[in-house]
N, C-alpha and C positions, 0 to 999 in steps of 0.2 A: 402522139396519137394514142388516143385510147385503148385500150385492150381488157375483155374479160379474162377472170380468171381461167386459169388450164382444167382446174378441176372443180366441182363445186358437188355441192350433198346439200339437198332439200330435204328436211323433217317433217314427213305432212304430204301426204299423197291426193288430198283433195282438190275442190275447186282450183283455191290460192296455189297451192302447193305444185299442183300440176303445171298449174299455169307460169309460174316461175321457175318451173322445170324447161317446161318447154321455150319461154325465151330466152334462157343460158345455153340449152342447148344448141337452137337455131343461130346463136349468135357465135357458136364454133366452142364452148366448153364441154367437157364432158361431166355428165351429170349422173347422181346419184340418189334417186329417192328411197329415202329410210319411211316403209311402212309397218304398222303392227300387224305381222305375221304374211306368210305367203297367200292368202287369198287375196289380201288388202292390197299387196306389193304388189298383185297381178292385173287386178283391178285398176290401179293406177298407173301400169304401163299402156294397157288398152285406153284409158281415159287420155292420156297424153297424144297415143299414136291417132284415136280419132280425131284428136283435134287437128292437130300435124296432118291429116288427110285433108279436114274440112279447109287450112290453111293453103294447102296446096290445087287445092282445087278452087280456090278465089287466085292463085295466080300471086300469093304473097311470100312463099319463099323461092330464094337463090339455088336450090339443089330439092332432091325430091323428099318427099316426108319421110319413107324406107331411111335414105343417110342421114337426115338429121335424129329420128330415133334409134338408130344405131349407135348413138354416142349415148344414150340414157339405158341406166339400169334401174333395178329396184331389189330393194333388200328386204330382209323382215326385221330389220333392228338396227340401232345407230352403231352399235361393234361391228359391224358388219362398212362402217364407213374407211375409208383408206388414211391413214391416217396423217400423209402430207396432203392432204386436202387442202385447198386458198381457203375457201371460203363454204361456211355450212349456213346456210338461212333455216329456222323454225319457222313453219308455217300451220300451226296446229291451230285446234280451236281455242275461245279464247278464254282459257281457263289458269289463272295464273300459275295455281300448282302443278298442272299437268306442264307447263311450258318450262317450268324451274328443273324440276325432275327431269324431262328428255334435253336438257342445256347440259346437267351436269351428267348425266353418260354420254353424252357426247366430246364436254370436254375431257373426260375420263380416257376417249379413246385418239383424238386428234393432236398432231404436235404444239408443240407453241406458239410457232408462225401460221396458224390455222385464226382465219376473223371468224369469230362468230357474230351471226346475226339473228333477231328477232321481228316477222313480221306483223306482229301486234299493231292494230288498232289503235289501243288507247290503254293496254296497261302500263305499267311505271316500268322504264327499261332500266331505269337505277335500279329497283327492288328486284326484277331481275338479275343483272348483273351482280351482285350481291350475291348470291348463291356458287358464285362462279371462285375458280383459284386464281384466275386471273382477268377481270373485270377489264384491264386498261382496253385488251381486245375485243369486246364485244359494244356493238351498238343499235339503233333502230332500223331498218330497213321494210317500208311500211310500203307493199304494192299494192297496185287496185285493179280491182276487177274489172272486166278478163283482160289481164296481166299481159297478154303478146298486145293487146290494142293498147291499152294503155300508154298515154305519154308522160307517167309522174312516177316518181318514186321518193316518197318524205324520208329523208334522211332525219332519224331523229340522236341527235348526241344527248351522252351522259354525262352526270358528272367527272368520271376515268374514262370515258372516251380516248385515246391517245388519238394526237393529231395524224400517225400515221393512218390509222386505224378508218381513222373520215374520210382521208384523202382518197384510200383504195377505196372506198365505198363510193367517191362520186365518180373517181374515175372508169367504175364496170357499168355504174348508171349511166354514163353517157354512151359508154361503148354498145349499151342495150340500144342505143337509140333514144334513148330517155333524157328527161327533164329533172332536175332534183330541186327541190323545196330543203332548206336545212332549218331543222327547229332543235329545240332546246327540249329535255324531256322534261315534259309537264301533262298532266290529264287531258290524253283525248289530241295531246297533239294541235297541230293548226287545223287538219281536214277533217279527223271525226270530231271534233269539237262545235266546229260550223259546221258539217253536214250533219250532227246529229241532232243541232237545233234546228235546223230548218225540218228534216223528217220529222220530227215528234210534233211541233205546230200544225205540220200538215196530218196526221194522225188526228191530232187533236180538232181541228178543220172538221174532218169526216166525223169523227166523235159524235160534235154540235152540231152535226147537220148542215152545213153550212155550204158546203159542196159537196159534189162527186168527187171519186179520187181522179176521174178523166180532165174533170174540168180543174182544178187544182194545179195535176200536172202541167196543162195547156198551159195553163196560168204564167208557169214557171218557165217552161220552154219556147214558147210565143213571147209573152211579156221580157223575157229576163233572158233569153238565150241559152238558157240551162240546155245541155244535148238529151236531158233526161231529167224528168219529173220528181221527187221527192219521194213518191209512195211506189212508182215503178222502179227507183232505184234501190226500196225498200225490201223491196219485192226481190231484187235481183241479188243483194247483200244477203239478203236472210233475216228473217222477222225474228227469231230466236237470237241470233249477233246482235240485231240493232236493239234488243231488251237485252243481254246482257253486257254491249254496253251502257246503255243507257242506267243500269245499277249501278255499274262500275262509277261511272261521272256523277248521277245523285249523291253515292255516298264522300267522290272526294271536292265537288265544287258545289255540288248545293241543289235543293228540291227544283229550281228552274229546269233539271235534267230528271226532273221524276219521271216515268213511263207511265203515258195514258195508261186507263185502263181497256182499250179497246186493244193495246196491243198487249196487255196480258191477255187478255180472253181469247185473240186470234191465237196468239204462240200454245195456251193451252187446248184448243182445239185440232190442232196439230197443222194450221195454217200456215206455212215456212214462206212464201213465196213461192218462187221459182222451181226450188227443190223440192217440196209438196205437189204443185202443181197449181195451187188456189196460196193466194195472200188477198194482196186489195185488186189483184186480177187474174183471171186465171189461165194457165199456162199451159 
């Protein structure tokens, strides 16, 4: 039988980060999220505990939201992490330098038998891993938004992957309740690679005039079964993530992943989607 780790530490106190907080926790680990500085750290435990409320008042967890965030703390810094920790996931934004830098104070602080993980997108987990003293432990662990609904989680391996190293990562994915995809590390992955082709044509869609982003969506979700539209999923990821990856993929597969310019001009207008309030709807 499956079982998650006893202990786990999330780097990343936001959306992703939360939210992968909170499905280790619900699922009986105890959790640790590493935020920059105690406002942040605080802010992400209220972010967690309301969710854990909204969760318990749909009738979706086994005990009440009080015990399950009783098992979650939050710090200001990854020293602050324990350092026989299972399992640490980064979930920062997607900046590769930032994510190399808080990998290696992390692993600075945690034992050997500590996995680490990264839940990137679509950076390279080899270039990643590279940075590290000990690469054979670390791998991809890519979740999706919002991460307790969520039924996937892309296991992505490296080239030093160790096979033990996978194994525990599909075994706590199932014990989440979850599904695992296993890929190989390459650009973009299997899911942001197709989901970021499909968003940018529909971008580009709205561009040319061509349609509404309503009727698009429909398109996609009527037509094609999609549970969500293209430019509302756009909307929900973050208009700033889906241009910077979509940089990221231009520069390592090729101009067919260039970023409209309509989604430079929204990201420079401070259009984010969701977290703004206004993307291609507004919220």
């Amino acid at each position: 039988m499956s079982t998650t780790p006893r202990t786990v530490g999330v780097v990343g106190g936001g959306r992703m980060g939360a939210g992968i907080a909170q499905s280790f926790a619900t699922a009986g680990s105890t959790v640790t999220v590493v935020e920059n500085g105690t406002e942040a750290a605080a802010a992400a435990l209220e972010r967690i505990g309301a969710s854990l409320r909204r969760a318990e008042g749909r009738g979706h967890l086994s005990e009440s939201a009080d015990a399950v965030l009783a098992r979650v703390r939050a710090v200001d810094g990854p020293e602050a992490l324990d350092p026989d920790t299972e399992l640490v996931v980064e979930a920062v934004f997607e900046d590769a330098g930032l994510k190399a830098g808080l990998l290696t104070r992390v692993e600075a602080v945690v034992g050997d038998a500590t996995v680490l993980a990264t839940n990137t997108s679509s950076l390279s987990v080899t270039d990643l891993a590279a940075v590290l003293r000990r690469p054979e432990r670390f791998l991809g662990m890519h979740f999706f938004n919002p991460v307790p609904a969520s039924a996937l989680i892309e296991i992505v391996v490296a080239p030093e992957s160790a096979e033990g190293v996978v194994r525990s990562a599909l075994d706590w994915t199932r014990a989440l309740g979850k599904q695992e995809v296993v890929v190989k590390d390459s650009p973009g992955f299997a899911s942001s690679r197709l989901g970021l082709a499909l968003g940018l044509e529909a971008i580009r869609m709205v561009e040319e005039g061509v349609a509404s982003p309503e009727a698009i969506d429909d398109a996609m979700r009527l037509g094609y079964r999609h549970p969500m539209g293209p430019l509302r999923l756009t909307d929900l990821v973050g208009l700033d993530v889906r241009l910077a990856i979509a940089e990221y993929l231009q520069g390592t597969l090729g101009e067919r992943f260039a970023p409209p310019g309509l989604l430079r001009e929204m990201v420079g207008r401070g259009e984010l989607g969701q977290k703004s309030g206004r993307g291609f709807y507004s919220w």
